[in-house]
VEXSEZA-612061 format. One record per residue: residue in one letter; y, x, z of N, C-alpha, C, O, CB in turn. Coordinates in steps of 0.1 Angstrom, whole numbers, padded with zeros to 4 digits, always signed. Glycine has a CB too. Layout:
AYXZYXZYXZYXZYXZ/...
This chain:
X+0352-0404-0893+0354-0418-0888+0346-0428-0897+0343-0439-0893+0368-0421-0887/X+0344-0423-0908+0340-0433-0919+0323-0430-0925+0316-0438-0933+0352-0431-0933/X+0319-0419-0920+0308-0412-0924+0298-0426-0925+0292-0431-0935+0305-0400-0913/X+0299-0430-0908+0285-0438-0904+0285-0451-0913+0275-0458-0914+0283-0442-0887/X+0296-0454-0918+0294-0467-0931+0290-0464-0945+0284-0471-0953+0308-0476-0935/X+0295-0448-0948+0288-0440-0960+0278-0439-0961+0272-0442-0972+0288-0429-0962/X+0273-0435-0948+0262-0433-0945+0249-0440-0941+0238-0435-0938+0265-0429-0939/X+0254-0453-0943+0242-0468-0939+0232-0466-0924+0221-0468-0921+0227-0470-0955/X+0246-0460-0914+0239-0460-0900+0244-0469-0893+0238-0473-0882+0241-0448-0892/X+0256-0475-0898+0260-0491-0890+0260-0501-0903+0258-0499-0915+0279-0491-0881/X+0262-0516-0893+0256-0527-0902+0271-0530-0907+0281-0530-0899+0246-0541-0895/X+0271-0531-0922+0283-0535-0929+0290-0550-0928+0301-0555-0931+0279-0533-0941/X+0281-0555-0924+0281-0573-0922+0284-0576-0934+0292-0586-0934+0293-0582-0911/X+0281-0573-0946+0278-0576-0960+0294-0574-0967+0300-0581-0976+0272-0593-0960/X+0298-0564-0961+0312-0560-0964+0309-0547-0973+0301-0540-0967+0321-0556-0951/X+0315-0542-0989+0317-0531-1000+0326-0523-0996+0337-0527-1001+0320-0537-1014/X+0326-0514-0990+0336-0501-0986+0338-0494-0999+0328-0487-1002+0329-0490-0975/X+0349-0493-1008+0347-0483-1015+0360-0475-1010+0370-0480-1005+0346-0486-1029/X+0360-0461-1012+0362-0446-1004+0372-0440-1014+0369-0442-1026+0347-0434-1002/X+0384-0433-1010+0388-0424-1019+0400-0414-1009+0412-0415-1006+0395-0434-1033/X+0392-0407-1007+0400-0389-0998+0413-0388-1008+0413-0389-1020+0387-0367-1001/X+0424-0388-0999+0435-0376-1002+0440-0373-0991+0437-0377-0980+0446-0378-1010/X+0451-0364-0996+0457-0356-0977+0469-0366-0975+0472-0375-0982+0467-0335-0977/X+0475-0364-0964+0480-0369-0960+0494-0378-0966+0495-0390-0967+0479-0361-0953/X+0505-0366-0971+0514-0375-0973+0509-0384-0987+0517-0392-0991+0528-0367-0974/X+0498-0383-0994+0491-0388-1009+0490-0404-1003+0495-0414-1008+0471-0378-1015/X+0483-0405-0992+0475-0416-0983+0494-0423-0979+0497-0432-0987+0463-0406-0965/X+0498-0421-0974+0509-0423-0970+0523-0435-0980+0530-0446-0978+0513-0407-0968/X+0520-0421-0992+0526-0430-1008+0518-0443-1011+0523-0454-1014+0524-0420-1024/X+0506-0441-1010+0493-0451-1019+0502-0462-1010+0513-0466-1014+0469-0448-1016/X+0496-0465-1000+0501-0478-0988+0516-0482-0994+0516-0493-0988+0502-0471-0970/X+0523-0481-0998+0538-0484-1007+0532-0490-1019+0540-0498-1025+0548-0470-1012/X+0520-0490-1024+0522-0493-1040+0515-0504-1042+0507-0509-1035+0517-0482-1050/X+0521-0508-1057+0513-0522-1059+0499-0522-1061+0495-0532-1067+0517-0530-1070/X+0489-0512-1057+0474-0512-1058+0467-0509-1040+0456-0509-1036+0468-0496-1071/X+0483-0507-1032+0477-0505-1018+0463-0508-1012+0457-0519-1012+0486-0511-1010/X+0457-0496-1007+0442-0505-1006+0445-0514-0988+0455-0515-0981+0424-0488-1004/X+0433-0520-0988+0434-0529-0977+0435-0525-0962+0440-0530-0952+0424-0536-0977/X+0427-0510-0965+0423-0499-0951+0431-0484-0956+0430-0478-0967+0401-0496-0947/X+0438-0482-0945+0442-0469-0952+0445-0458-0938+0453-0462-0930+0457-0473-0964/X+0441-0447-0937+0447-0442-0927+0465-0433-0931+0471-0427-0940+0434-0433-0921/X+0467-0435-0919+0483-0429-0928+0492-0422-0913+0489-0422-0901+0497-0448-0937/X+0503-0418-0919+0510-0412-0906+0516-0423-0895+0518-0434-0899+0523-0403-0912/X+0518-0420-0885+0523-0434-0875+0539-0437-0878+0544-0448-0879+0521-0431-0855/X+0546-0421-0879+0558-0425-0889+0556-0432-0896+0562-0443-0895+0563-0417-0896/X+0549-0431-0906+0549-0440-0923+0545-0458-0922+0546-0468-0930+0531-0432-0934/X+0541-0455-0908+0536-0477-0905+0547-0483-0902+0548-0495-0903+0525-0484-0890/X+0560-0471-0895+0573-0476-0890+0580-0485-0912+0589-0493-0913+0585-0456-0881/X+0576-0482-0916+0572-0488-0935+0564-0498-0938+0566-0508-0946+0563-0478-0944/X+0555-0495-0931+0549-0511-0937+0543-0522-0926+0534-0529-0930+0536-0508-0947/X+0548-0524-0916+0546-0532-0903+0550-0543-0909+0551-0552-0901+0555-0527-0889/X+0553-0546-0921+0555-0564-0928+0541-0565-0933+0536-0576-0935+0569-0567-0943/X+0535-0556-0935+0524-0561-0943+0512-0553-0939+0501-0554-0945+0526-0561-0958/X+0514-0545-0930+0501-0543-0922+0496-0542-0908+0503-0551-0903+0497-0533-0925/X+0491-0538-0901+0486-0544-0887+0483-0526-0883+0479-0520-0893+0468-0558-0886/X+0485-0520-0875+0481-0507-0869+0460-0516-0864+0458-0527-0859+0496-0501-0850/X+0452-0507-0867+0440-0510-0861+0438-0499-0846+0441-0487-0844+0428-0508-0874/X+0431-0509-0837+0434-0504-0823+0424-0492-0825+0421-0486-0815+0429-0516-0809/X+0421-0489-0831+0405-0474-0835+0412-0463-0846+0422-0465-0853+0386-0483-0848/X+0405-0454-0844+0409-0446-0858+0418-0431-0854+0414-0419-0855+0420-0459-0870/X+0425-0433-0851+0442-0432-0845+0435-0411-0841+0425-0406-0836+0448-0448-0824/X+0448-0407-0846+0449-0390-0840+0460-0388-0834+0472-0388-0837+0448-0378-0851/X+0451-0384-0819+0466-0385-0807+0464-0370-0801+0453-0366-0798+0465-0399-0791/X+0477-0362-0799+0477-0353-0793+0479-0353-0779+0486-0362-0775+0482-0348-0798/X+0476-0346-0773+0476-0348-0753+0483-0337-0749+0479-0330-0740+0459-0346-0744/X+0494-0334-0754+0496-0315-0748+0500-0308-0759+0508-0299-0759+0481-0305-0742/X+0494-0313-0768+0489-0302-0780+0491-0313-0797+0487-0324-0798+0467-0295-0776/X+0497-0306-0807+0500-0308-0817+0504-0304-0830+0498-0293-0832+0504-0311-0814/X+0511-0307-0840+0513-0297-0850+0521-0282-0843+0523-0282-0830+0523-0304-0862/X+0524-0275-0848+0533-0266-0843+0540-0255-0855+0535-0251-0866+0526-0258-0831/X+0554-0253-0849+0562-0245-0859+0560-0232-0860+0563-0225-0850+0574-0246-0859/X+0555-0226-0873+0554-0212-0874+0564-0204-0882+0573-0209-0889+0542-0211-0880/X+0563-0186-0879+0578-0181-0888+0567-0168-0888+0556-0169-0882+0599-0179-0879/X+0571-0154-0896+0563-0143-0898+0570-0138-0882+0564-0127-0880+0565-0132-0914/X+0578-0142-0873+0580-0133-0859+0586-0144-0853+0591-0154-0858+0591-0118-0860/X+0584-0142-0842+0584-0153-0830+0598-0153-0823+0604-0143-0818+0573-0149-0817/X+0603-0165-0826+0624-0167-0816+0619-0178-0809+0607-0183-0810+0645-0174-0829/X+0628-0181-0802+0628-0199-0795+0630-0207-0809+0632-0205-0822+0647-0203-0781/X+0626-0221-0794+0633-0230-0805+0646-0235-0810+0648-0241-0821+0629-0239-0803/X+0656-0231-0800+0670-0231-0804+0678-0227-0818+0688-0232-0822+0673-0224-0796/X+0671-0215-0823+0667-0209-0834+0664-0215-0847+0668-0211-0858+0658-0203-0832/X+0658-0224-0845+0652-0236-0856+0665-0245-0863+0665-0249-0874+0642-0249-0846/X+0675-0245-0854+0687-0251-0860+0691-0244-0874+0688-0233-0877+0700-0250-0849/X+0698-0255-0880+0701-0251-0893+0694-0241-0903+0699-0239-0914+0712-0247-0891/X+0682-0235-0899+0670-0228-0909+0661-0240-0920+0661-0252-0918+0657-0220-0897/X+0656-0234-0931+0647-0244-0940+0636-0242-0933+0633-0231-0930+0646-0241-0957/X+0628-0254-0930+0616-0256-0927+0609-0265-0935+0611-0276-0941+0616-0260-0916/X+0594-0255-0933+0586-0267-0947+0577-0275-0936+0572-0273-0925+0571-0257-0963/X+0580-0287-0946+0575-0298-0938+0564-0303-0948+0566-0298-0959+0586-0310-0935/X+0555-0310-0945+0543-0314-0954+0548-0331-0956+0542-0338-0964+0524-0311-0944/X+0558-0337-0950+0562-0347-0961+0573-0357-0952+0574-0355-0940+0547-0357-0969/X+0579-0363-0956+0594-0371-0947+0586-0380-0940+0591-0385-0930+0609-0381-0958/X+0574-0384-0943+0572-0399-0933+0560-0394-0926+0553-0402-0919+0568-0416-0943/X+0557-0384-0926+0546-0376-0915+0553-0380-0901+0565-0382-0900+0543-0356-0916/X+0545-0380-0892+0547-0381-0877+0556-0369-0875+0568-0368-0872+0533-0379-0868/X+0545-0357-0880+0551-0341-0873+0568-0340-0877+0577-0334-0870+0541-0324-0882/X+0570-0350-0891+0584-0345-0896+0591-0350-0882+0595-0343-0873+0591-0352-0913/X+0590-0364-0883+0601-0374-0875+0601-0368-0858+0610-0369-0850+0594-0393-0876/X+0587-0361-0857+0591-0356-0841+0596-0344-0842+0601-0343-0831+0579-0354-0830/X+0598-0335-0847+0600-0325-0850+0618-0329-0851+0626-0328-0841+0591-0320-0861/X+0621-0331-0861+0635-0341-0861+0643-0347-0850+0655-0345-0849+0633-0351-0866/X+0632-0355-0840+0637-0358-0828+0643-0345-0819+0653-0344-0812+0626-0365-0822/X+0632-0334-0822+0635-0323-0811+0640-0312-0815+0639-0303-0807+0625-0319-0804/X+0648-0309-0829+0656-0304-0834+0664-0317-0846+0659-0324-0854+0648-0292-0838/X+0673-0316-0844+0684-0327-0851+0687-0319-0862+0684-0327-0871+0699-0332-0842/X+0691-0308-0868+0697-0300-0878+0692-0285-0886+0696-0274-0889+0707-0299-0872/X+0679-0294-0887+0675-0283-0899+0673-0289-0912+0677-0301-0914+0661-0274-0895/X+0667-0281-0922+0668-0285-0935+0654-0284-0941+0649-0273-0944+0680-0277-0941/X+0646-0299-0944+0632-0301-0945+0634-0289-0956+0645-0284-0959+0624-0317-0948/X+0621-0286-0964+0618-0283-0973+0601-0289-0975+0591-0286-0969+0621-0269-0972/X+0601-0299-0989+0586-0301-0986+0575-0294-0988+0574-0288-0999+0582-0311-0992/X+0567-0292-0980+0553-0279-0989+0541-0290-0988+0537-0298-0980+0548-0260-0977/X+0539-0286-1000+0521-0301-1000+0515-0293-0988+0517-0282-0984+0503-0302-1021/X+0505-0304-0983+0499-0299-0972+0482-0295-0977+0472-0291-0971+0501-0313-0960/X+0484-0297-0990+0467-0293-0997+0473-0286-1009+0481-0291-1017+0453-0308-1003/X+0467-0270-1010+0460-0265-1001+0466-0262-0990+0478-0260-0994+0455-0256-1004/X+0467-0261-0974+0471-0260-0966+0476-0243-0964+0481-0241-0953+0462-0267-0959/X+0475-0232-0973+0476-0219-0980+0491-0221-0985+0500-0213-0985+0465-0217-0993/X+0491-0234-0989+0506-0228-0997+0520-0231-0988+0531-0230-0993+0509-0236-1013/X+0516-0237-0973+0525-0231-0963+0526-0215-0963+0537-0211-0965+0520-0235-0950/X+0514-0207-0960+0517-0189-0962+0523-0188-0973+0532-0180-0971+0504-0179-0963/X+0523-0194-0988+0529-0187-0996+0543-0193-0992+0549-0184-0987+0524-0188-1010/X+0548-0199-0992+0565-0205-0989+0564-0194-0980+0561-0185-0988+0570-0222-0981/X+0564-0187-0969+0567-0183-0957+0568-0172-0964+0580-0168-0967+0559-0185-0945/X+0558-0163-0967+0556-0149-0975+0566-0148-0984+0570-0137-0984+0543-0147-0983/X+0572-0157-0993+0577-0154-1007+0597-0157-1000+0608-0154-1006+0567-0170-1023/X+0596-0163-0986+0610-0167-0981+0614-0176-0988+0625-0174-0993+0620-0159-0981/X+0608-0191-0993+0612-0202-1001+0616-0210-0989+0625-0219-0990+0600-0210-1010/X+0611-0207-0975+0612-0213-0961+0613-0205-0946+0605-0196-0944+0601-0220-0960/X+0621-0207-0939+0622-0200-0926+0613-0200-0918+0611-0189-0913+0632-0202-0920/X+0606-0207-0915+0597-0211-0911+0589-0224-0914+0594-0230-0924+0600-0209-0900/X+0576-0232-0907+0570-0242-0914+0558-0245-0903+0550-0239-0896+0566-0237-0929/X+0562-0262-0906+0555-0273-0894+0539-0273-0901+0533-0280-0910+0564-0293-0895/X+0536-0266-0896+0518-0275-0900+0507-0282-0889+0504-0280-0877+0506-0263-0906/X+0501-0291-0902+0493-0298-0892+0478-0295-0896+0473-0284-0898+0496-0314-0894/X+0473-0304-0895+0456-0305-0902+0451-0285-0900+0456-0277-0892+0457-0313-0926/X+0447-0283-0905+0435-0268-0908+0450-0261-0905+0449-0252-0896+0425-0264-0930/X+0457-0262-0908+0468-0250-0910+0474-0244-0894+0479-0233-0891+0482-0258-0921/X+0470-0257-0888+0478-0255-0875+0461-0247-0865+0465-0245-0853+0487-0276-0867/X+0452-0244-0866+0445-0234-0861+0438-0224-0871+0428-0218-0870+0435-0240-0854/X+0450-0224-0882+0447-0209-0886+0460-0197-0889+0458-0187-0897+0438-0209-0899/X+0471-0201-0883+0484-0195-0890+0483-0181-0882+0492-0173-0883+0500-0206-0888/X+0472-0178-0872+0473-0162-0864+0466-0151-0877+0469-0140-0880+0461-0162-0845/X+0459-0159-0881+0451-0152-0888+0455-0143-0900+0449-0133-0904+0442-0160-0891/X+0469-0151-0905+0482-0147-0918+0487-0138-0903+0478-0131-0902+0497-0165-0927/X+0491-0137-0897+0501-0132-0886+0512-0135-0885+0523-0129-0884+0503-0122-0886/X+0508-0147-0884+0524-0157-0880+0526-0157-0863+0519-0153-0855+0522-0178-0886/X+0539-0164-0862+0536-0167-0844+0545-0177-0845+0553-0180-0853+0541-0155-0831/X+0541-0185-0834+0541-0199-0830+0556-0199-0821+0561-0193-0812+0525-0203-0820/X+0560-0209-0831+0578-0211-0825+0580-0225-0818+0591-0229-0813+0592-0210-0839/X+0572-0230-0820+0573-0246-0813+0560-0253-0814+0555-0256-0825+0585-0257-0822/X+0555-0255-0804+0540-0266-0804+0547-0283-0797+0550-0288-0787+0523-0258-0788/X+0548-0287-0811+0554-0302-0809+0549-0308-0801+0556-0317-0797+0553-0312-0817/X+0534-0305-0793+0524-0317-0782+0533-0311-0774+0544-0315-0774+0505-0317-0777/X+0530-0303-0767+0536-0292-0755+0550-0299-0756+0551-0310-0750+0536-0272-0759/X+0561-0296-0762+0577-0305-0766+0578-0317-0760+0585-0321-0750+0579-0309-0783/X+0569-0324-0769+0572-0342-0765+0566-0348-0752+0569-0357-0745+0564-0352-0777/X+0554-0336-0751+0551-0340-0737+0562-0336-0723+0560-0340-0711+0536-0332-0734/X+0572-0329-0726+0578-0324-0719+0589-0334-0718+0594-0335-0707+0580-0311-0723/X+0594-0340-0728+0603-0350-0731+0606-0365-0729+0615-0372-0724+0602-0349-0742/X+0587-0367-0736+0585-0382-0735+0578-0387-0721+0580-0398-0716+0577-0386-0747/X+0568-0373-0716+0558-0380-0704+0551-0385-0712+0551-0397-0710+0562-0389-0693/X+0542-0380-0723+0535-0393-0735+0528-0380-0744+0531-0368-0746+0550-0406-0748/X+0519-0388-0746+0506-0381-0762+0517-0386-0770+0525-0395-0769+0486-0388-0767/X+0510-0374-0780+0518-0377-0792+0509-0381-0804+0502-0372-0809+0527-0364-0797/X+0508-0395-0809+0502-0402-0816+0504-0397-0833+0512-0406-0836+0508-0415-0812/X+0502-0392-0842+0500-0388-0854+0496-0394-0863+0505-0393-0872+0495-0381-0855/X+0486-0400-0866+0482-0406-0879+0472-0418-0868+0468-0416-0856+0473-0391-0894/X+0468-0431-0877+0467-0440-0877+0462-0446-0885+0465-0443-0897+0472-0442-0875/X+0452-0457-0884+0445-0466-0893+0450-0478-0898+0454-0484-0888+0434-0468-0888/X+0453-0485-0908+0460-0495-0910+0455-0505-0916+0450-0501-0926+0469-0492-0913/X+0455-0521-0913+0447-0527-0920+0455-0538-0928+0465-0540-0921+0437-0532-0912/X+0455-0546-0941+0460-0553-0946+0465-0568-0942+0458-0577-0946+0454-0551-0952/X+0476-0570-0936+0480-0584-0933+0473-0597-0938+0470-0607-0931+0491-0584-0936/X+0472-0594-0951+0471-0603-0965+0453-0604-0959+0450-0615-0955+0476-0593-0985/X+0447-0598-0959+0431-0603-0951+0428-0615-0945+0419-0622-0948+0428-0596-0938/X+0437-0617-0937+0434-0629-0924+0428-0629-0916+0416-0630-0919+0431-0639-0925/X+0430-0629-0907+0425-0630-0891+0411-0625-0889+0409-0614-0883+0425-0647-0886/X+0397-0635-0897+0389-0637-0893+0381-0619-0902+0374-0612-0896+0385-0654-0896/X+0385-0615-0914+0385-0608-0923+0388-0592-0915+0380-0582-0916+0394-0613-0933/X+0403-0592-0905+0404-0583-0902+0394-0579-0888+0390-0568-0885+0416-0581-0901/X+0391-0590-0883+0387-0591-0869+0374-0582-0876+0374-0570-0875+0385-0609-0861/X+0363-0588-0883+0353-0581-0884+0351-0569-0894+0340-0563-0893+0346-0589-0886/X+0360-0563-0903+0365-0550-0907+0368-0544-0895+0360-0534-0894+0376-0550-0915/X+0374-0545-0887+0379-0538-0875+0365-0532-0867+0363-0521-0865+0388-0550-0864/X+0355-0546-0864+0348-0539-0856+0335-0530-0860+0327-0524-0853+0345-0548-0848/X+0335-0534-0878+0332-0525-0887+0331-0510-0879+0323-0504-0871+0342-0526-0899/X+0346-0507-0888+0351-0498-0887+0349-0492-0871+0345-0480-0872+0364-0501-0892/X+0349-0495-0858+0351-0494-0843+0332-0487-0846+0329-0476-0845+0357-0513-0829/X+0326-0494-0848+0310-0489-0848+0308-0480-0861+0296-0479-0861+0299-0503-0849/X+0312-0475-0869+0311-0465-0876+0320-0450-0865+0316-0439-0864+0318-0471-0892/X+0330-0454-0860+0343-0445-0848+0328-0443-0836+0323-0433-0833+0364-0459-0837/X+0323-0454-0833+0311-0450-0822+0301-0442-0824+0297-0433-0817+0304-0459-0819/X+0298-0446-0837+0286-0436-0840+0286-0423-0841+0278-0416-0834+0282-0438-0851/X+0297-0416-0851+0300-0407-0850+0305-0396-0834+0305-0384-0832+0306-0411-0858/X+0307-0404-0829+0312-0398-0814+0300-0395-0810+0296-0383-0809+0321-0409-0802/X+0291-0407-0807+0276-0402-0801+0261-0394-0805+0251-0390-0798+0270-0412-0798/X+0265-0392-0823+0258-0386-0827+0270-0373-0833+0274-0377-0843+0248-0395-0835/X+0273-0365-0830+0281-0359-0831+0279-0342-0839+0286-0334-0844+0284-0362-0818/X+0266-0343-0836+0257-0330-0838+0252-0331-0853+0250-0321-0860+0244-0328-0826/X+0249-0343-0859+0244-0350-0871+0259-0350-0882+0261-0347-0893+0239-0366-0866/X+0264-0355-0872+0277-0355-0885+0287-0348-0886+0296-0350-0895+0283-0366-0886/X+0288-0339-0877+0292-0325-0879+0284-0318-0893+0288-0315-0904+0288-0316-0866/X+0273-0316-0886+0267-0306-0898+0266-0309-0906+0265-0300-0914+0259-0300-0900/X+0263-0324-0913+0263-0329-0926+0279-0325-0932+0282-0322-0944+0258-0347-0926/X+0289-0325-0922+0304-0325-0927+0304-0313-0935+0306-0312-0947+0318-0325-0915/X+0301-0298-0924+0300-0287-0929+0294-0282-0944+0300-0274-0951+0294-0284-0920/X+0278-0292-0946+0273-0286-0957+0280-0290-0969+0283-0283-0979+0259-0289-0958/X+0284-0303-0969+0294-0308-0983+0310-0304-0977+0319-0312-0981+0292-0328-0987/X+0312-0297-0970+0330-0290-0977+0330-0283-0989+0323-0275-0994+0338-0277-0967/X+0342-0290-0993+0342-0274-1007+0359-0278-1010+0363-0280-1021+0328-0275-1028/X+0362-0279-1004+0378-0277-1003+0383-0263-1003+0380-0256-0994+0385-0285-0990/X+0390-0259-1014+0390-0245-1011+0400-0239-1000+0410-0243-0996+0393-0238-1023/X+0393-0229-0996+0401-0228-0982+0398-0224-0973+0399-0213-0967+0405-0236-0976/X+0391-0240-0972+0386-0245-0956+0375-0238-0951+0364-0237-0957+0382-0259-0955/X+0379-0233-0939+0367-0224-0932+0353-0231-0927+0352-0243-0923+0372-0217-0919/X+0345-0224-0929+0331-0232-0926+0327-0229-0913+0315-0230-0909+0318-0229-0936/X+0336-0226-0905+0332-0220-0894+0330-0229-0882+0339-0233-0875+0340-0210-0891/X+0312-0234-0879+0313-0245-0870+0316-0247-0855+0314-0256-0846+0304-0249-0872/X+0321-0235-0855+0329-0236-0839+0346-0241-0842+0353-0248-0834+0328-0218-0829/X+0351-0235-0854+0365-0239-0855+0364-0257-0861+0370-0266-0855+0375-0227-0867/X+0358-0259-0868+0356-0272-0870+0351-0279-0859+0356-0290-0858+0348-0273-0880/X+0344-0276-0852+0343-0284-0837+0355-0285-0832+0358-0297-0828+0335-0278-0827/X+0362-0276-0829+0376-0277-0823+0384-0284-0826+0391-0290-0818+0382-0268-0824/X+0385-0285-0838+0391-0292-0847+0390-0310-0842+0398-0318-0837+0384-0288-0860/X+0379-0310-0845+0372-0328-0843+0375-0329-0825+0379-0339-0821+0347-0330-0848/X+0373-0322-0819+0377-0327-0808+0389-0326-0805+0390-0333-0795+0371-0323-0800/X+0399-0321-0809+0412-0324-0811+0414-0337-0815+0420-0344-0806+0418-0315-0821/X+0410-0342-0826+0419-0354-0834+0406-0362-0835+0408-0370-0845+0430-0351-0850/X+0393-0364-0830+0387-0373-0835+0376-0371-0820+0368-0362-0817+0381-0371-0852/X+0379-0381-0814+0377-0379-0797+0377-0394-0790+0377-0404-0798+0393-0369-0789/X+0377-0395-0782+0379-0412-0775+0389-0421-0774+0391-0432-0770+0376-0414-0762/X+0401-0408-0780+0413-0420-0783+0414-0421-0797+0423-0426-0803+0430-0415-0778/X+0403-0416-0801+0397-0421-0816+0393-0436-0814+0398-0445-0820+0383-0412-0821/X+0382-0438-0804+0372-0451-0805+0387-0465-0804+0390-0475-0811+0355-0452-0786/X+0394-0458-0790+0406-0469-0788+0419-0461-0786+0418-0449-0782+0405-0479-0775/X+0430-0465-0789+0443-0457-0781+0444-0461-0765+0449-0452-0759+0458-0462-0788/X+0441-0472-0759+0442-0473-0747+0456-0475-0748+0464-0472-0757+0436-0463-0740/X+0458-0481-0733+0473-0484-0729+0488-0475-0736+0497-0477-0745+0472-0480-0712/X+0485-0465-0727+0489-0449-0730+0490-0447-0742+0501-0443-0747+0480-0438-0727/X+0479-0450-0751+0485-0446-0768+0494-0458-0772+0505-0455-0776+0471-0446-0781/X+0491-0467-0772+0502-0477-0776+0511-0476-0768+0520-0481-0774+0499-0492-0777/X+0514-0472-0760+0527-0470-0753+0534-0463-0761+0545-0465-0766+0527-0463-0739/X+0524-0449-0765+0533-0437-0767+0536-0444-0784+0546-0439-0788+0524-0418-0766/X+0530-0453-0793+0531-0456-0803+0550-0463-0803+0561-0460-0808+0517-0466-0804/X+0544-0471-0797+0561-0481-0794+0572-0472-0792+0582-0472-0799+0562-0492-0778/X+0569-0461-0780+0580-0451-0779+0584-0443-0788+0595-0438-0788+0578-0444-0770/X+0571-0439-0800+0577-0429-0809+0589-0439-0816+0601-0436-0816+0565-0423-0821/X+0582-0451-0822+0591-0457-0830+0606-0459-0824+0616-0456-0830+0586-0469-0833/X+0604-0463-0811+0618-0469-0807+0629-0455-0808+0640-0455-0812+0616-0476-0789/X+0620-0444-0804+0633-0431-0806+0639-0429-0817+0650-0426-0820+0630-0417-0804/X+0624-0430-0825+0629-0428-0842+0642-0436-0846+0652-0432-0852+0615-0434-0855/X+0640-0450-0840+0649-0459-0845+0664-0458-0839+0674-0460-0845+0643-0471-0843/X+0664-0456-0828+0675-0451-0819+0684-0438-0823+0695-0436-0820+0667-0448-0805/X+0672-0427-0832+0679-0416-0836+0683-0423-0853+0686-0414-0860+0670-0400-0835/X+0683-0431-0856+0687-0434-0873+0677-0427-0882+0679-0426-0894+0704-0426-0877/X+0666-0422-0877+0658-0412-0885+0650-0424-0895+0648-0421-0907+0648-0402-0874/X+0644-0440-0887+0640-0448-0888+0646-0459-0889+0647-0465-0878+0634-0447-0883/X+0652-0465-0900+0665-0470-0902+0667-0484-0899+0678-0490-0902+0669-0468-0915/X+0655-0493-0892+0652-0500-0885+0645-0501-0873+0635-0493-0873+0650-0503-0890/X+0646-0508-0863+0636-0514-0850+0620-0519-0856+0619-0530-0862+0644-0530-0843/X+0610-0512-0852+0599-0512-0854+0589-0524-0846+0583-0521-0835+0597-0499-0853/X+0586-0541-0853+0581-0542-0841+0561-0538-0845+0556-0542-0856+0587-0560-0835/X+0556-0532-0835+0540-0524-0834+0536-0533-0830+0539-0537-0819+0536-0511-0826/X+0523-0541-0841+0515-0548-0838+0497-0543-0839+0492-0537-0848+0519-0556-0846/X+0493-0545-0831+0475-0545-0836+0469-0555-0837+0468-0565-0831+0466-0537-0828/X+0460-0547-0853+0447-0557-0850+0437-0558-0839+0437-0548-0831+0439-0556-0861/X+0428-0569-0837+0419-0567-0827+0406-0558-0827+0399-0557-0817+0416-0579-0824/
């Protein structure tokens, strides 16, 4: 999403991007602290946190349609089954935890870092966990360990809510002002374009610099991948995504999981 401003293929409008990767729940903490950066992407759980001082940006956003993290075990039960077992979760203010939560009320998190995305298999292998929610890389490769799939949370909530299920999110700094976010935003929206239309370019540049250990280089699963979570409800969420945005929160909040009423604002 951020390549084409790395990359000096869109115009910065005389705006200094500086960059710093971590996974998910890492991204999640930073936004809490007193060095919070101004742009941050983070879980849509985790904004139900900082909606005093940041703005959801209408771009960015990873939404599932059907399809989502899903719960794995070394042999396949229902989901009914899931009650009262340890499950590793990759962190309390992730999306996957809080929906997952919604659609089982009584199991018992266990956290597993979500990098390397490996040391879900080792919890599972070693029985530190009954089974375990993954997202990112982990959730199109858990056949390959010979796990099987006990719950696909998109499939669930879609069954539940009538709604995508919204996951992680871009967030921009209140403290900006108006005129600051307006043109960061559309920054950011033309770096989300570029990438969509040149798609073949910034794939394979992604491919040659991975070195996360792990991660497969395989550019058909990595395609898969990007078109999963970095797609056209990337460029906007549309109606539909902010719908499903408001509705996660309001359940969260309704189930006590989210210990306040969330009100979901965007920037423009």
């Amino acid at each position: 999403m951020f390549w084409a401003i790395a990359h000096g293929r869109v115009d910065p409008r005389g705006y200094h991007f500086l960059r710093e990767r971590a996974d998910t729940e890492a991204l999640n903490r930073a936004a809490e602290g007193a060095q919070a950066p101004h742009v941050s992407a983070v879980s849509i759980h985790q904004y139900a946190y900082l909606a005093d001082r940041y703005l959801l940006l209408p771009h960015g956003g990873s939404v599932g349609v059907g399809y989502g993290p899903v719960v794995v075990a070394p042999h396949a039960f229902t989901q009914e089954k899931l009650r009262g077992l340890r499950i590793g979760v990759p962190g309390l203010r992730t999306s996957a935890y809080l929906v997952l939560r919604l659609l089982v009320p009584d199991f018992t998190p266990v956290i597993v870092p979500v990098a390397p995305f490996s040391r879900a298999w080792e919890a599972l292998k070693s029985g530190e966990v009954d089974a375990a929610l993954l997202i990112h890389e982990g959730r199109l490769l858990y056949e390959r360990e010979g796990l099987s799939r006990v719950l696909e949370l998109g499939e669930a909530w879609q069954a539940l809510a009538g709604l995508p299920l919204p996951l992680g999110g871009n967030v921009i700094a209140r403290a900006l002002g108006p005129q600051v976010i307006a043109e960061v935003s559309a920054i950011l929206r033309d770096s989300i374009r570029y990438a969509l239309e040149h798609r073949d370019e910034v794939l394979s540049h992604l491919l040659s610099v991975e070195e996360r250990p792990g991660v497969p280089r395989e550019r058909a699963l990595f395609d898969r991948y990007l078109a999963m979570y970095a797609n056209q409800d990337t460029l906007d969420y549309g109606e539909l995504g902010r719908r499903a945005i408001v509705d996660l929160m309001e359940r969260g909040a309704a189930a006590g999981i989210i210990p306040h009423r969330v009100n979901v604002e965007f920037a423009p």
